[in-house]
N, C-alpha and C positions, 0 to 999 in steps of 0.2 A: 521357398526353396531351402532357405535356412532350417526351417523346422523337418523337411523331407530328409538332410544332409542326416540332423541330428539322432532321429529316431533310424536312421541305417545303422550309426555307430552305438547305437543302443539298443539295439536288438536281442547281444549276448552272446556266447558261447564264442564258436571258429569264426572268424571275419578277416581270412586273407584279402577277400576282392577290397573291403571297404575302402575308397579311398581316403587321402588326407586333405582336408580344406580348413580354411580359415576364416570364420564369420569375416565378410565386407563392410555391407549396410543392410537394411530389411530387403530381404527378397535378393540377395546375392553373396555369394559365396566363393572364395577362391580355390580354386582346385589347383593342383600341381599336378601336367603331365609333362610325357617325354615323347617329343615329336620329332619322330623316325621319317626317312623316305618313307618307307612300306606301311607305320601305323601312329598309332598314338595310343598311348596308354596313360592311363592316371596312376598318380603313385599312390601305392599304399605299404603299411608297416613291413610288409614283408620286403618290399623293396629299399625301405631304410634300412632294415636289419643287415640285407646283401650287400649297401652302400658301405657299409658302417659307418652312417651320417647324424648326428643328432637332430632331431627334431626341430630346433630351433635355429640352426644353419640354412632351412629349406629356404623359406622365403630370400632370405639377401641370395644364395644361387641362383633362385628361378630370377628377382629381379635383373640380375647380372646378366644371365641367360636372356633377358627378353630383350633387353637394351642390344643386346650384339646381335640379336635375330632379327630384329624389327626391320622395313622396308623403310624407307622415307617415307617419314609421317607428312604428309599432306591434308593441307586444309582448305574448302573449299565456300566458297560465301562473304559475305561483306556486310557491314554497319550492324554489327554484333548479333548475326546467327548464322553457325558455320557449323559444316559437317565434315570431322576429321575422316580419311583414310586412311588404313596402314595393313598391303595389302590384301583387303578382302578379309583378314583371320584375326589381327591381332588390334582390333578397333576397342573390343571391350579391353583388352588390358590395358591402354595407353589411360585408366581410369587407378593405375597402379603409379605412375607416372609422377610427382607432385612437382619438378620441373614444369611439364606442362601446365600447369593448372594457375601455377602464382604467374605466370609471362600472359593466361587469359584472362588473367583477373582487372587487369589491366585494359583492356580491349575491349569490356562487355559492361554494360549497366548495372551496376550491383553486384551481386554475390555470382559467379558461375553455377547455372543451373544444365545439366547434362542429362541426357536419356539415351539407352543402351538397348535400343528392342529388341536388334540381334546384335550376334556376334561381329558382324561387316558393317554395324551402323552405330555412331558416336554422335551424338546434336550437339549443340551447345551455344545459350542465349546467355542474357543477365537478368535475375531477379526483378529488377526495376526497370524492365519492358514488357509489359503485359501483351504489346503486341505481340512480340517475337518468342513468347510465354504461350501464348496459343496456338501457335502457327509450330513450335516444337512440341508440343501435347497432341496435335491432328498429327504430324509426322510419326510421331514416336507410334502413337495407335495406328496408323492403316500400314507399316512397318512389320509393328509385332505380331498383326494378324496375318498377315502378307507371309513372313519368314521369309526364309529357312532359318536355323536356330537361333528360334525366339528366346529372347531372354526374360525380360519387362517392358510394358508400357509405363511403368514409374517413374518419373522424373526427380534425379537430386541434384543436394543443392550443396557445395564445397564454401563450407564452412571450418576456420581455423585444422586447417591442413589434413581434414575428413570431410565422405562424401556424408549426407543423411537426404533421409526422403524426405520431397521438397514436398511443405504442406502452405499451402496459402491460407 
């Protein structure tokens, strides 16, 4: 996804549509939109230009923005493999979150390992349970095939206050 983002904004020429993202981890990318009743749209330059926002403001607004939109994050599961919700929409970005992350770090066997297949679906075991390491790799796979917006079947692993792909 990362590399599809990159060769958009490297195309050339006029590129009002192109939106604005910010490399994540491999195979994820952060978009910025604005979520209307009526729609959603992703920001792009020309809508900075209209804001008269710099570029580097975006991120701590959209964080701000997501903290005060969020539903009650709920979690669901026990003996370290749990599937957060936060209504239906905003599961993958609670992965934007690092409050969350250092409170499960504590809670799971090793390193927090998490997988995002869609948008409505968040896992999350500990590195040093191979059981509950397998049992989130079959979830996250018949998940991401399953959909609707599929993200990845990749599993990562939060590491010194970043996500990366969990390789065993």
């Amino acid at each position: 996804m990362v590399d599809s983002m990159k060769a958009i904004a490297e195309q050339g020429g006029e590129q009002p549509k192109t939106p604005i993202f910010d490399e994540f981890a491999r195979d994820l990318v952060i978009l910025y939109a604005v979520d209307s009743e009526l729609s959603v749209f992703y920001m792009n330059q020309e809508h900075m230009e209209e804001l008269n926002m710099p570029r580097e403001e975006l991120r701590t607004l959209a964080l701000a923005n997501l903290r005060r939109l969020l539903p009650e994050i709920e979690r669901v599961g026990a003996g370290g493999l749990f599937l957060f919700r936060a209504g239906s929409t905003y599961e993958s970005s609670l992965l934007l979150l690092d409050t969350i992350w250092a409170g499960v770090q504590a809670e799971v066997q090793g390193a927090p390992v998490v997988a995002i297949p869609t948008r409505d679906c968040l896992l999350v075991c500990g590195a040093d349970n191979k059981e509950h390491l397998a049992k989130l790799k079959a979830m996250a796979q018949m998940a991401w095939k399953a959909g609707p917006y599929s993200l990845t079947p990749t599993p990562f692993i939060y590491r010194n206050d970043r996500f990366l792909p969990y390789e065993e």
